[in-house]
Biopython code that builds the backbone (N, CA, C, O; Angstrom):
import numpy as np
from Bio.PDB.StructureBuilder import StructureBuilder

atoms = [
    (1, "UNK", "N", (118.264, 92.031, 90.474)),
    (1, "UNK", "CA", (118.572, 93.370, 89.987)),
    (1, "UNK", "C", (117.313, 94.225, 90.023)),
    (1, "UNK", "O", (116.244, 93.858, 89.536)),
    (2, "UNK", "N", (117.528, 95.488, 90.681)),
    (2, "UNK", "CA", (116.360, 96.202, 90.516)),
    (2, "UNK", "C", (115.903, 97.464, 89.225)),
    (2, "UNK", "O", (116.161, 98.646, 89.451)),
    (3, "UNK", "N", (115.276, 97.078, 88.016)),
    (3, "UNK", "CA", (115.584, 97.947, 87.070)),
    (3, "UNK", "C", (114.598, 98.889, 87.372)),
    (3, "UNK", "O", (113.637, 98.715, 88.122)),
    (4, "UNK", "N", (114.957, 100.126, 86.605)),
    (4, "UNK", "CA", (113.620, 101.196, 87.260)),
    (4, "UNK", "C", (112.442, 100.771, 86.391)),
    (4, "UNK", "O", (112.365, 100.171, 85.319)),
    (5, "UNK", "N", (111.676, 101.221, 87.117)),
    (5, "UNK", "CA", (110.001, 101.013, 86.430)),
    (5, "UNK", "C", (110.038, 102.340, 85.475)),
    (5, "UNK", "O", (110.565, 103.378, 85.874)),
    (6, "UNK", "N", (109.433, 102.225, 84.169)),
    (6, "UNK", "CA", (108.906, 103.253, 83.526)),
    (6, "UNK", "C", (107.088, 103.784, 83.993)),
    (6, "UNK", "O", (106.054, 103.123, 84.093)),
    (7, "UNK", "N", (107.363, 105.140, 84.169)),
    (7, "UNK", "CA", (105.848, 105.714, 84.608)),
    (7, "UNK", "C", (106.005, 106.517, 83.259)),
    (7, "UNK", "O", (107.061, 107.031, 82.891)),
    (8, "UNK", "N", (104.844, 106.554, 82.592)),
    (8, "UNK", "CA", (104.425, 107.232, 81.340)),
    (8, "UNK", "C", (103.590, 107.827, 81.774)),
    (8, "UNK", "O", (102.783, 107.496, 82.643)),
    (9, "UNK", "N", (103.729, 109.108, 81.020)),
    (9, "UNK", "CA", (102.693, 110.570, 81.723)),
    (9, "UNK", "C", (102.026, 110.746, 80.145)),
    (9, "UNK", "O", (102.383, 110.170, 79.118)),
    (10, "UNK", "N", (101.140, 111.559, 80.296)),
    (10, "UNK", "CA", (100.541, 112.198, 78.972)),
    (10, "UNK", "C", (101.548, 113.791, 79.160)),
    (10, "UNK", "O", (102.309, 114.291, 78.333)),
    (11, "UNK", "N", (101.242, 114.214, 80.352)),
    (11, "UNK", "CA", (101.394, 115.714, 80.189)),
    (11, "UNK", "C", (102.418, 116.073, 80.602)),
    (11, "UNK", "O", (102.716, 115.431, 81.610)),
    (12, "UNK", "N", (103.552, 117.216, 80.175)),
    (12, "UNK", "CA", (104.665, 116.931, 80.991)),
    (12, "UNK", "C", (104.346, 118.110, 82.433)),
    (12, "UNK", "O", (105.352, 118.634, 82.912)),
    (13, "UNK", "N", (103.108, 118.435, 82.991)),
    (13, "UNK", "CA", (103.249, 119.263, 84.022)),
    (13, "UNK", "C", (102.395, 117.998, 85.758)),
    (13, "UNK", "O", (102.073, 118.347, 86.894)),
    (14, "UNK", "N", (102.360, 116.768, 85.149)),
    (14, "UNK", "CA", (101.885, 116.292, 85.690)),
    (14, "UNK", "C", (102.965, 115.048, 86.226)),
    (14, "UNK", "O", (103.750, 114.651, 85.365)),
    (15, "UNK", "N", (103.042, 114.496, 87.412)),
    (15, "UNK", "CA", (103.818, 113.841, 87.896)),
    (15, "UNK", "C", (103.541, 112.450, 88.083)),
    (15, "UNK", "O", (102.422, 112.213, 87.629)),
    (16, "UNK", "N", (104.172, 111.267, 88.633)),
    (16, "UNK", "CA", (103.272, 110.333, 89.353)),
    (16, "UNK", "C", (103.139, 110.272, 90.886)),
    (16, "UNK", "O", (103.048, 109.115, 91.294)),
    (17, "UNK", "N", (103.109, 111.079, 91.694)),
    (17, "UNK", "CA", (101.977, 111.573, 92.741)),
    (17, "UNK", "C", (102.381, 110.429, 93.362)),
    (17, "UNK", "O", (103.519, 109.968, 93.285)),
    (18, "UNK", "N", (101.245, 109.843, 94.132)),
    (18, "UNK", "CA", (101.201, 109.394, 95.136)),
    (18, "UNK", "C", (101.397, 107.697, 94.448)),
    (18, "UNK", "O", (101.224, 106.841, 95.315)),
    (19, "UNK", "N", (101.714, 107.160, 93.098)),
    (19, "UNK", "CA", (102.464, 106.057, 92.521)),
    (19, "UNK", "C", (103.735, 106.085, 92.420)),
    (19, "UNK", "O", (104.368, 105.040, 92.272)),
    (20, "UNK", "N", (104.385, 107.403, 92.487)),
    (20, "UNK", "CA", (105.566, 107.616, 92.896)),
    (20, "UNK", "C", (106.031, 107.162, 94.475)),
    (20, "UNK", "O", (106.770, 106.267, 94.887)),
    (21, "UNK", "N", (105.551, 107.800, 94.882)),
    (21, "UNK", "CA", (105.491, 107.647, 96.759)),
    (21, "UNK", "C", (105.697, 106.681, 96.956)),
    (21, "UNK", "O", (106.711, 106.401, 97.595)),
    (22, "UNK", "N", (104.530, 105.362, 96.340)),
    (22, "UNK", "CA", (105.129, 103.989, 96.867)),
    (22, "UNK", "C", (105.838, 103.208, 96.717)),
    (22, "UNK", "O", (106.278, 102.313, 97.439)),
    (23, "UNK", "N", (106.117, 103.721, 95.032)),
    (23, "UNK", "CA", (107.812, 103.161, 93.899)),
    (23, "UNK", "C", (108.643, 103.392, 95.461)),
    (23, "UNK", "O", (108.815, 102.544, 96.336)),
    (24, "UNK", "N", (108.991, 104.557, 95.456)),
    (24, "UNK", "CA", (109.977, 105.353, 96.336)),
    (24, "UNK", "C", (110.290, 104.926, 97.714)),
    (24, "UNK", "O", (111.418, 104.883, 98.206)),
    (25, "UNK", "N", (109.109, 104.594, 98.319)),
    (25, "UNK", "CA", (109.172, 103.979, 99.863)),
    (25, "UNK", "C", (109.237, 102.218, 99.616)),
    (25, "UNK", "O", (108.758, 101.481, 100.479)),
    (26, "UNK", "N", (109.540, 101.948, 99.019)),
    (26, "UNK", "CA", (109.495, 100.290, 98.633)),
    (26, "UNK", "C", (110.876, 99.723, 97.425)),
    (26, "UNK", "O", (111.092, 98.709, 96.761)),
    (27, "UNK", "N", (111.469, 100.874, 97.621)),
    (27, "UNK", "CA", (113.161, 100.994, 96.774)),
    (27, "UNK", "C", (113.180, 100.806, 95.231)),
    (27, "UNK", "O", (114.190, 100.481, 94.607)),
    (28, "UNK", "N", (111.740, 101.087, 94.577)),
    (28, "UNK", "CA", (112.015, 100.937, 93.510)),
    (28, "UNK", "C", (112.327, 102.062, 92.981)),
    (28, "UNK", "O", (111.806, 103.074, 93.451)),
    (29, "UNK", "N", (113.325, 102.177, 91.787)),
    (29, "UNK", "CA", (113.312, 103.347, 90.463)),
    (29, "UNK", "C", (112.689, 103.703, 89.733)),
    (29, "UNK", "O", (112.046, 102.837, 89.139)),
    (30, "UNK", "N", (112.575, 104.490, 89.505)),
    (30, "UNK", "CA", (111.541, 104.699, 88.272)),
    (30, "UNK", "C", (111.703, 106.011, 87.625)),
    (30, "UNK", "O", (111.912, 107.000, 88.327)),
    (31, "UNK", "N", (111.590, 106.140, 85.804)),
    (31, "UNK", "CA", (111.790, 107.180, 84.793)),
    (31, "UNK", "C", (110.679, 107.307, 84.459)),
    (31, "UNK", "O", (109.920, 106.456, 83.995)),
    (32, "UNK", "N", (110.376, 109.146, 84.821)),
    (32, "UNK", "CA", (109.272, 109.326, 83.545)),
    (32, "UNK", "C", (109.201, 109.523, 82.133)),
    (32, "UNK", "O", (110.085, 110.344, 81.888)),
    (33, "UNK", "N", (108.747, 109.275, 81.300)),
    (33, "UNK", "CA", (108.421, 109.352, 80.195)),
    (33, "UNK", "C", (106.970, 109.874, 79.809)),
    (33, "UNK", "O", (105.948, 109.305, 80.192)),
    (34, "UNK", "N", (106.983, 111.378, 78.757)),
    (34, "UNK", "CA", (106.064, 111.556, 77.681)),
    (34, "UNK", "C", (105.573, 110.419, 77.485)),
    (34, "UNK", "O", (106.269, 109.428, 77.708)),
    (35, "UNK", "N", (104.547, 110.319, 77.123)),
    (35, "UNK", "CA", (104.000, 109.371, 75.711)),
    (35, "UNK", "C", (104.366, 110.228, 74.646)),
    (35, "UNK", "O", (105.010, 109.545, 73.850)),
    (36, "UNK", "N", (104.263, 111.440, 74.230)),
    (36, "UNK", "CA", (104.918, 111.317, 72.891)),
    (36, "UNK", "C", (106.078, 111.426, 72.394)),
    (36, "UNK", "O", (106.256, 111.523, 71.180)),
    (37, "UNK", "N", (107.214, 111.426, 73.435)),
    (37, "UNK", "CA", (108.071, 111.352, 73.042)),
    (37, "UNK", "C", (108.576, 109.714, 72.921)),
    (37, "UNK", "O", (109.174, 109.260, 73.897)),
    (38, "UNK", "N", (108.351, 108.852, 71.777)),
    (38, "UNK", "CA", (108.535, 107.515, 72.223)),
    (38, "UNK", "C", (110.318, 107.220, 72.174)),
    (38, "UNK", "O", (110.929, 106.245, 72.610)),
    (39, "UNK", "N", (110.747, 108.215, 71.607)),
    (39, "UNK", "CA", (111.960, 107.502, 71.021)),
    (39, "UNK", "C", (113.063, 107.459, 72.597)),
    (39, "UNK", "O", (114.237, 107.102, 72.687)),
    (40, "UNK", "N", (112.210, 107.921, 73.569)),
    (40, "UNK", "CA", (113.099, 108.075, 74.780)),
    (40, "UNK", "C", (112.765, 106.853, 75.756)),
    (40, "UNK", "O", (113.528, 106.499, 76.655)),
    (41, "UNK", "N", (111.759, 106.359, 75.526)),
    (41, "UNK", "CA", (111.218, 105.266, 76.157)),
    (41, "UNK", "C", (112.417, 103.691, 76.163)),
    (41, "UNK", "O", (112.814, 103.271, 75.076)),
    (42, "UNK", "N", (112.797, 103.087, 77.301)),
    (42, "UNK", "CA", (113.148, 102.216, 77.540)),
    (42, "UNK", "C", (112.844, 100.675, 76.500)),
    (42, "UNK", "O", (111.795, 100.154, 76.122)),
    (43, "UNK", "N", (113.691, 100.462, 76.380)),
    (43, "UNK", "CA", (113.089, 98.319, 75.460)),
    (43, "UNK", "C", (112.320, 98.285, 77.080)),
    (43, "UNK", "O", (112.363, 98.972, 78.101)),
    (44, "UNK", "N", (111.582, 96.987, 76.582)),
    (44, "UNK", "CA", (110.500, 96.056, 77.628)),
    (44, "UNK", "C", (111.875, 95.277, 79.071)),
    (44, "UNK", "O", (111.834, 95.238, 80.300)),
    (45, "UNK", "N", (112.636, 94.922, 78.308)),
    (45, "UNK", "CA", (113.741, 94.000, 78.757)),
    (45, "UNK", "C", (114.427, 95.108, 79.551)),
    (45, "UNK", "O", (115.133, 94.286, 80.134)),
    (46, "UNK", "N", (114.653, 95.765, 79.847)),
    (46, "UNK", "CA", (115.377, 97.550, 80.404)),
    (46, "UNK", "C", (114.551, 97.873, 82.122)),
    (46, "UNK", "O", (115.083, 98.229, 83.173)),
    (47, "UNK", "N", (113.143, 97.578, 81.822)),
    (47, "UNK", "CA", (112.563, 97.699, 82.673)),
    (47, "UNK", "C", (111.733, 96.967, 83.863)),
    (47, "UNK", "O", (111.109, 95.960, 83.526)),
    (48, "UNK", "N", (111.665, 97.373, 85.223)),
    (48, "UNK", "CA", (110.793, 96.257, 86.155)),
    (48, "UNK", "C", (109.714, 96.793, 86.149)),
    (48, "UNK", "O", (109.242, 96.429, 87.225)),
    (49, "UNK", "N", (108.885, 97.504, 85.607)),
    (49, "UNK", "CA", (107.130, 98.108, 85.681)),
    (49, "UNK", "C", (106.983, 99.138, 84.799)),
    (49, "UNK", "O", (107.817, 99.827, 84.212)),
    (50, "UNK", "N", (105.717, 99.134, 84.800)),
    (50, "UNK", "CA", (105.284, 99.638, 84.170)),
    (50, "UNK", "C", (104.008, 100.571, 84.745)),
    (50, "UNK", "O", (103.030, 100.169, 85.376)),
    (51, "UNK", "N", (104.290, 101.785, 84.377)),
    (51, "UNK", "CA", (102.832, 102.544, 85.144)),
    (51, "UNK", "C", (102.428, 103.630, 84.030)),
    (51, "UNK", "O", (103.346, 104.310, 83.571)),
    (52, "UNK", "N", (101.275, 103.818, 83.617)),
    (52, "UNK", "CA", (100.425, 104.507, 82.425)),
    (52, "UNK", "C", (99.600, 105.534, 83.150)),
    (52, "UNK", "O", (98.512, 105.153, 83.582)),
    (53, "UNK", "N", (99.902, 106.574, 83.312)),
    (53, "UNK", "CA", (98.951, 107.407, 83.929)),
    (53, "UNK", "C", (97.847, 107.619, 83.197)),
    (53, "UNK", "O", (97.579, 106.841, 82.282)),
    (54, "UNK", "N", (96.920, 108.861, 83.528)),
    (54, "UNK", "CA", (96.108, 109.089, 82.600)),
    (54, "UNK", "C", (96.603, 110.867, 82.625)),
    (54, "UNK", "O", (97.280, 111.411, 83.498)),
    (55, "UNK", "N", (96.064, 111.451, 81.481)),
    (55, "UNK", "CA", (96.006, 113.075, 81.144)),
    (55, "UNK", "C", (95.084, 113.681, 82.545)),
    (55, "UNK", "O", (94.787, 113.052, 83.561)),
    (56, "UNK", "N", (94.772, 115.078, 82.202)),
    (56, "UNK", "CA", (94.337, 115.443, 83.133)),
    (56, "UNK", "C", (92.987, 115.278, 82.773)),
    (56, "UNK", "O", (92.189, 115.891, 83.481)),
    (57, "UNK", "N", (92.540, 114.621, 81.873)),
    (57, "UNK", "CA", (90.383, 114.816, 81.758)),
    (57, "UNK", "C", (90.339, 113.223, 82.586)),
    (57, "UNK", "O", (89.362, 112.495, 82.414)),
    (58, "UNK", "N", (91.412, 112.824, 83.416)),
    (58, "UNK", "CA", (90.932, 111.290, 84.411)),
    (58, "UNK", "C", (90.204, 110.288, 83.258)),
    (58, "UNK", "O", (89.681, 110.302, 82.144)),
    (59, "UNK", "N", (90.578, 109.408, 84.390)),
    (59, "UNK", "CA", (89.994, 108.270, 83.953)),
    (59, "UNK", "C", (88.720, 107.717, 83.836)),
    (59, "UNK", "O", (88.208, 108.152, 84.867)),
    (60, "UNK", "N", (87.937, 107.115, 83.334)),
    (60, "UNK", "CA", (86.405, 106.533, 83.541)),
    (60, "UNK", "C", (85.862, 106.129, 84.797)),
    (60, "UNK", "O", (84.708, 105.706, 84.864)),
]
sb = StructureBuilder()
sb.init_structure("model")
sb.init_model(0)
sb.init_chain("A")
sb.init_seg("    ")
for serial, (resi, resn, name, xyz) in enumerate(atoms, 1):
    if name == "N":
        sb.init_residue(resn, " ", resi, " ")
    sb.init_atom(name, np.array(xyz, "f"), 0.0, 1.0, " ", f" {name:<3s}", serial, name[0])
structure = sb.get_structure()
């Protein structure tokens, strides 16, 4: 079964880009989700991945 992957964004004007692209060309699903909105977020068991972006001040 292929469940969609959850991609968690910080911001909602920001997408998952080019982690999308390869979900997409490789048949997986995938929902975005706020981080602060948690109450919309998937159980662990619901989902096949997991992807955590970062905000827009990037990563280290």
């Amino acid at each position: 079964m292929n469940k969609p992957w959850a991609v968690v964004k910080h911001v909602s004007f920001e997408g998952p880009a080019l982690v999308g692209t390869v979900l997409a060309e490789r048949g997986f699903r995938y929902t975005k989700y706020l981080i602060c909105r948690a109450f919309e977020r998937s159980a662990a068991h619901d989902i096949g991945g997991l992807v955590v972006m970062c905000g827009p001040m990037r990563a280290p």
